[in-house]
C-alpha positions in Angstrom: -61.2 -26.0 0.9 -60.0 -27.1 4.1 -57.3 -25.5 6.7 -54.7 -28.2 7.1 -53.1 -28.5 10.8 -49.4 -29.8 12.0 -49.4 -33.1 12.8 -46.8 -33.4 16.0 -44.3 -35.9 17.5 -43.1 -36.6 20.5 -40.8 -35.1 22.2 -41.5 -31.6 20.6 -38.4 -29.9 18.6 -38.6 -26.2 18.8 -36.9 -24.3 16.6 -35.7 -20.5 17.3 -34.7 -18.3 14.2 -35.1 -14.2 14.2 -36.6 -13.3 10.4 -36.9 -9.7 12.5 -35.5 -8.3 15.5 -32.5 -10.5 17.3 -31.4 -10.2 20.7 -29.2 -7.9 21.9 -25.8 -9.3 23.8 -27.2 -8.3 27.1 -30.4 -9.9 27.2 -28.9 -13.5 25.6 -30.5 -14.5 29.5 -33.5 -14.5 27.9 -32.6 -17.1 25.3 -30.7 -19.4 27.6 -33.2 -19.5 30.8 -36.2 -20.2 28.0 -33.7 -22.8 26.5 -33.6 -24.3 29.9 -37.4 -24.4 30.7 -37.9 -26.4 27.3 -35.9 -28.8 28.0 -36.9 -29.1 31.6 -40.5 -30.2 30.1 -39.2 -32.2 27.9 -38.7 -30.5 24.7 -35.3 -30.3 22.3 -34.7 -26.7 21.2 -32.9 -25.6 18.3 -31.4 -21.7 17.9 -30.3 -20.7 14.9 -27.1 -17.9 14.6 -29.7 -14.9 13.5 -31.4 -15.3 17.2 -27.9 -14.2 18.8 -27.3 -10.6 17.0 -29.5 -7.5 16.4 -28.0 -4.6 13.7 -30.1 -2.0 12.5 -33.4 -3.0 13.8 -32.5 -6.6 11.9 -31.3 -9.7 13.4 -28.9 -9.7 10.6 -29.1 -9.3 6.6 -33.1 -10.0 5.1 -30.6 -12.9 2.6 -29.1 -14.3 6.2 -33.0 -14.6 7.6 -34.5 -16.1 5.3 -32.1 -18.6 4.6 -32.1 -19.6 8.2 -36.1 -18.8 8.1 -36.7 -21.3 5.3 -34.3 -24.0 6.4 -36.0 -24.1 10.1 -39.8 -24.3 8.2 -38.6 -27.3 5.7 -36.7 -29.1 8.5 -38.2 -32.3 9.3 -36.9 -32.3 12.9 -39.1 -29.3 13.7 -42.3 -28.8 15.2 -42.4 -25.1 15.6 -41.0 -22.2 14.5 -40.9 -19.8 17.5 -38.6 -16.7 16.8 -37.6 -15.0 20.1 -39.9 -11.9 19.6 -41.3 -9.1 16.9 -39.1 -6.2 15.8 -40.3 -3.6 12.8 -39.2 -5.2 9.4 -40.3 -8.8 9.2 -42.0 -7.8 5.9 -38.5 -7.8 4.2 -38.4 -11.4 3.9 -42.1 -12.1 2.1 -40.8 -11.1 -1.7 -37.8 -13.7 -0.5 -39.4 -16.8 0.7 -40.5 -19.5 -1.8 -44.2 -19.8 -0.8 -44.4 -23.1 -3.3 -41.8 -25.1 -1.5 -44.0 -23.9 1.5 -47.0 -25.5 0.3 -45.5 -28.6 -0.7 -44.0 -29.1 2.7 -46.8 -29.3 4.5 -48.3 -27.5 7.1 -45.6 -26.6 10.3 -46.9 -24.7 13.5 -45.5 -20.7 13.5 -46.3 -19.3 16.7 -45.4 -15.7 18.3 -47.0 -12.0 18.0 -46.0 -8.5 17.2 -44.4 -8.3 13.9 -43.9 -12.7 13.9 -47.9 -11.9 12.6 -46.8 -10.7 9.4 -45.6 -14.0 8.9 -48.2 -16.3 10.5 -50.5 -14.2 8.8 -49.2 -14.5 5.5 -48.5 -18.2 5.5 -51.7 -18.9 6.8 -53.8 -17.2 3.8 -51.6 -17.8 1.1 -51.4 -21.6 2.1 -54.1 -22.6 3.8 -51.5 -24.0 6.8 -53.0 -22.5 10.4 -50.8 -20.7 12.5 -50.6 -19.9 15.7 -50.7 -16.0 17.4 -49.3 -16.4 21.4 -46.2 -16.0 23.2 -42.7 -15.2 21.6 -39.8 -17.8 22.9 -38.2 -15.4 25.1 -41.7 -15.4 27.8 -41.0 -18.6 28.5 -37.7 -17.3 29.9 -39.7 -17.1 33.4 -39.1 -19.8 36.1 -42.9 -20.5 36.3 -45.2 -19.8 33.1 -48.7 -18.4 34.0 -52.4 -20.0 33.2 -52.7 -18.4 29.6 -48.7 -18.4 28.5 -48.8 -22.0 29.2 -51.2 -22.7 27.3 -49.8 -22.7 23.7 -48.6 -26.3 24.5 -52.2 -27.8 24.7 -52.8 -25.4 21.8 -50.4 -26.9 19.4 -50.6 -30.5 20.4 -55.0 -30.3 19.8 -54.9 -32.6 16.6 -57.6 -31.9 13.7 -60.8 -32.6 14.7 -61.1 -31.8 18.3 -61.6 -28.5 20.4 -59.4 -26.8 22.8 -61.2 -24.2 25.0 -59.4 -20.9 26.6 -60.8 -18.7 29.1 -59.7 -14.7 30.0 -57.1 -13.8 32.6 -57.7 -12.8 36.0 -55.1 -10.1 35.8 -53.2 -8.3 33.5 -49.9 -6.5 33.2 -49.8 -3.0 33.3 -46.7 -1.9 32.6 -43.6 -3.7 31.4 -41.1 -1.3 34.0 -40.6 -4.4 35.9 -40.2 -6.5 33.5 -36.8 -4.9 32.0 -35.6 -4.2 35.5 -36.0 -8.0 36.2 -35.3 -9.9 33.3 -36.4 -13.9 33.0 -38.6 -13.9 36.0 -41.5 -13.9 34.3 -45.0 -11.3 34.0 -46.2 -8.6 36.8 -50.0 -8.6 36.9 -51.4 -5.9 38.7 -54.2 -5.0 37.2 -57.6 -6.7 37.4 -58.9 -8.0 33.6 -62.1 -7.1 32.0 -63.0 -8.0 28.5 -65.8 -5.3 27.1 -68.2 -5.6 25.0 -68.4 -2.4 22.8 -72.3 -2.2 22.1 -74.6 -4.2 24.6 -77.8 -4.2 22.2 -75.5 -6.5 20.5 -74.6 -10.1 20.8 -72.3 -11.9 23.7 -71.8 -14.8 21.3 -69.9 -14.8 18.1 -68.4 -17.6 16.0 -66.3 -17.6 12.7 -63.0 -18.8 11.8 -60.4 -16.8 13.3 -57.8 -14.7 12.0 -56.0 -11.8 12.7 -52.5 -10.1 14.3 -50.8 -7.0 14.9 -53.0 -3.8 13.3 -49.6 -2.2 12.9 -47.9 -4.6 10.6 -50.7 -5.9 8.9 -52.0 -2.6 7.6 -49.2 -2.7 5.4 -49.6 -5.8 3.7 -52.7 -4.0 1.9 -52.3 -3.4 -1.7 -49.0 -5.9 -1.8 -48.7 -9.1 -3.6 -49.1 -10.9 -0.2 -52.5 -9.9 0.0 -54.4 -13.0 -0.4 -56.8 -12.0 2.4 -60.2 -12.3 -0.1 -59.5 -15.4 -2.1 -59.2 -17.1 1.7 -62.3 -15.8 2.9 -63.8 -17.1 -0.7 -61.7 -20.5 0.0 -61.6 -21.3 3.5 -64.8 -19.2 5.6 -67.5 -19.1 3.1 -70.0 -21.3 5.5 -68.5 -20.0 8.7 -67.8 -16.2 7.9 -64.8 -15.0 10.2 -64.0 -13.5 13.7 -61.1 -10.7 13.4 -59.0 -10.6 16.3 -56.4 -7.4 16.1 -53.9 -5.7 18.7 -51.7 -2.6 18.5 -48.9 -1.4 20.1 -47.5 2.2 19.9 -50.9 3.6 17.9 -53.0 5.9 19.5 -56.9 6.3 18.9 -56.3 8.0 15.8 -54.0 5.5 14.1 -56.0 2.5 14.9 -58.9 4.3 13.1 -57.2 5.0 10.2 -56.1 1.3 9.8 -59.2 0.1 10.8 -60.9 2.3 7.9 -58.4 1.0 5.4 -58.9 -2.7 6.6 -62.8 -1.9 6.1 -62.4 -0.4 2.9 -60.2 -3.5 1.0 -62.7 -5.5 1.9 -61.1 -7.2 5.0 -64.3 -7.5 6.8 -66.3 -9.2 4.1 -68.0 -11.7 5.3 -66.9 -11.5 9.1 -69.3 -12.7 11.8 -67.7 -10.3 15.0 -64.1 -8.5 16.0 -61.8 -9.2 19.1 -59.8 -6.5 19.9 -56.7 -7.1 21.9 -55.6 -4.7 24.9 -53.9 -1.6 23.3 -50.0 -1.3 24.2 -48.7 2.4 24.7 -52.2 3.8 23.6 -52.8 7.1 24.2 -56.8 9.2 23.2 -56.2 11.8 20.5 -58.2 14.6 22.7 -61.6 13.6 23.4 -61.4 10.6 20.5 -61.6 7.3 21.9 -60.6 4.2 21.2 -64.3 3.2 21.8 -65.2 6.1 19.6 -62.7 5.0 16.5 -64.3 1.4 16.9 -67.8 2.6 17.3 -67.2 4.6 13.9 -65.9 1.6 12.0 -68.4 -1.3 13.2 -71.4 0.2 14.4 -73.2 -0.1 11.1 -71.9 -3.4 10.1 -74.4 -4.8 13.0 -71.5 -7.4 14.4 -70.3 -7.8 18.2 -67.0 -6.2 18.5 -65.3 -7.3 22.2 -62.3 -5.3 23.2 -60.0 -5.5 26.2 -59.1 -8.8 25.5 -55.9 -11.1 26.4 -54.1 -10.9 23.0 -51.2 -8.9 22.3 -48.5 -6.7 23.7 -50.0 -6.2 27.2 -49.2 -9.7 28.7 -50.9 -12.7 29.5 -52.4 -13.5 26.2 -54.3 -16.1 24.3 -53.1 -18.2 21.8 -55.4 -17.9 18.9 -54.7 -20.2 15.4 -55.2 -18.7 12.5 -57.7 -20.3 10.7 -59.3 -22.6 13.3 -63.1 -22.3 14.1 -63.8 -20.3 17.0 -66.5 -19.1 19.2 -66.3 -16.4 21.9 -68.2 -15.3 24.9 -68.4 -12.7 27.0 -69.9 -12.8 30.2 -69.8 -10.1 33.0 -66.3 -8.9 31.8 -65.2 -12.3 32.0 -64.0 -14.8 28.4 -64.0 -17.8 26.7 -62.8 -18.9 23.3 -63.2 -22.4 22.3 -61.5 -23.4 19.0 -62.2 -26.4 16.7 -59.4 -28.0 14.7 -61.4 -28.1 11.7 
């Protein structure tokens, strides 16, 4: 079977619901300024009433979501579903949404991170549709977008059949401090990038079709009905194999063991050609266990190149990587490239 991409008009109609976290009454900036730098390029935006409130940890009611969620992903108008960031309980709304109206819709580009990958994820497996993992719609907030962030555009607008190509940051951001002291002016790079390449003896080169998220969210999706994860590798990667491509945030070297083991251990990695591993956001060692150390454990003796420190994930800029698509990734002297085929 074949992944099936978006076809996209022009001009590009984004559409901005919350199926997790909303924002908060102070931070509506956020929203409007990213608003603004859509339609200065071009774009029509759409936000939808769950964006605007945050209750609980929840935009609003898992019924309200979804509803909104649904309507945005079978409207016409809309190119992309971009919610304005994660939050913790996105995984509500899977038993809710009617996954066969999804599949006879068509294929429609989601694109964000954090918890928004327990729904790109998910869509992507059970339907075959690729999705996208990048920025969430309140990044573009910032007056001027850097190299990487801009990138989703070209990312989204590659039709099936061609290649886009990507290549690792110069610098990172450290800390987000100044970003919540400063909102809507954009990223603070400050330290200088380095994508690693855990074992040396092994390959700079790997290639599979890609797919992935956030570590923390889609650990729990094992042992659910939303677990789909083998029948796509039987479907979709059974010539290519697959490159993983996980990120944390919040999990220290410990923690991303342990979900690492359990991924192993399901049978997640059947079949997969190499691992990206995004940088870790609020990681901490457990004593003298490493994050090196917790992925040595896991991959060592499945033989496979496993790069770490690189751009995806909660410690900005990042990639955008489709779920789905055809990659291949290089490492060279700490520096990246992954080029993606529509395919």
């Amino acid at each position: 079977m074949k992944i099936q991409y978006p076809t996209l008009k022009t001009p590009l109609t984004i559409g901005v619901t919350a199926p997790s976290s909303g924002v908060e009454q102070h931070l509506h900036l956020l929203i409007t300024e990213a608003e603004k730098q859509l339609i200065q390029r071009g774009m029509k935006v759409i936000i939808g009433n769950t964006t605007w409130t945050q209750l609980k940890g929840r935009s609003t009611t898992k019924e309200k979501r979804v509803s909104e969620l649904m309507d945005y992903l079978l409207d016409e108008r809309i190119d992309v579903v971009m919610p304005p960031w994660g939050g913790s309980f996105l995984m509500e709304l899977l038993p809710l949404i009617d996954w066969d109206e999804l599949k006879k819709a068509g294929p429609k580009w989601i694109l964000g991170y954090s918890d928004i990958s327990t729904l790109s994820f998910v869509y992507t497996i059970m339907t075959g549709y690729a999705s996208a993992h990048g920025v969430n719609f309140t990044e573009l907030s910032a007056p001027q977008w850097d190299e990487l962030s801009s990138k989703w555009i070209d990312v989204i607008t590659c039709k099936t059949g061609h290649s886009i190509t990507q290549s690792s940051s110069h610098y990172f951001q450290s800390s987000w401090e100044q970003v919540y002291k400063n909102p809507a002016t954009g990223f603070y790079f400050d330290s200088e990038t380095e994508w690693k390449v855990l074992n040396q003896e092994r390959s700079n080169r790997m290639t599979g079709r890609l797919i992935g998220g956030c570590l923390n969210t889609l650990q729990i999706l094992i042992g659910t009905p939303f677990d789909y994860v083998q029948s796509f590798i039987n479907e979709y990667c059974s010539e290519e194999g697959t490159i993983w491509y996980l990120e944390s945030v919040g999990m220290d070297a410990a923690k991303i063991y342990r979900a690492l083991w359990q991924l192993k251990y399901n049978g997640w990695f059947n079949k997969c050609n190499g691992v990206l591993i995004g940088r870790a956001g609020l990681y901490e060692n457990l004593g003298d266990f490493t994050l090196v150390d917790a992925l040595g454990d896991i991959f060592d003796e499945m033989g496979i190149p496993v790069f770490y420190e690189v751009d995806i994930g909660h410690v900005p800029p990042q990639l955008v990587l489709v779920n789905g698509a055809v990659g291949e990734v290089i490492v060279e002297e700490g520096r990246g490239t992954l080029k993606m085929q529509f395919c």
